[in-house]
Phi, psi and omega in degrees: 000115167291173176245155167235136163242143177244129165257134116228121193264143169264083180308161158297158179288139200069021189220016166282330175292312150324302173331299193282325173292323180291315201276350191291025158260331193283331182306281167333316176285341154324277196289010152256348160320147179267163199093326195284144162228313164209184194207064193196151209283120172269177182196131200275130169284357185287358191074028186277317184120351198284176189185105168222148211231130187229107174263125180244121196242163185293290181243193173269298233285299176323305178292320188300317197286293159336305186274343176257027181272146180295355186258340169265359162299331162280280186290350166289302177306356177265336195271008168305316150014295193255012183248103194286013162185190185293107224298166169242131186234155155263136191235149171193144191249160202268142153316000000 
């Protein structure tokens, strides 16, 4: 069954570009994982600062394998940085 995952972060002001930039090594190294269909970052056209990165996986067992890997073990906690609080993710199976 696929998954869809929803981030969404609230960046600091001025730091969606450093954001986006700090994440394209985890993006990239993402979307060669297997299981991944797709991985990438939205940025709110409203100037708000929202940022949420929307993900599609084949399976949970796929999304499990993604979250115990060292490059996301790296990089979400680093990117609290560029961040004013804690991402809100959402998880959703497919219909």
């Amino acid at each position: 069954m696929a998954i869809a995952v929803v981030v969404e972060e609230d960046v600091k002001e001025g730091q969606t570009g450093a954001y986006v930039e700090y994440m394209q090594e985890m993006i990239a190294l993402t979307k060669q994982e297997d299981g991944n269909i797709a991985y990438d970052l939205y940025e709110a056209i409203d100037g708000s600062g929202a940022v949420v990165m929307v993900e599609l996986w084949e399976s949970q067992e796929k999304l499990d394998k993604h979250m115990a890997s060292e490059h996301f073990g790296k990089f979400v906690p680093g990117g609290d940085v560029y961040k004013n609080g804690p991402s809100n993710i959402r998880v959703f199976k497919k219909l």
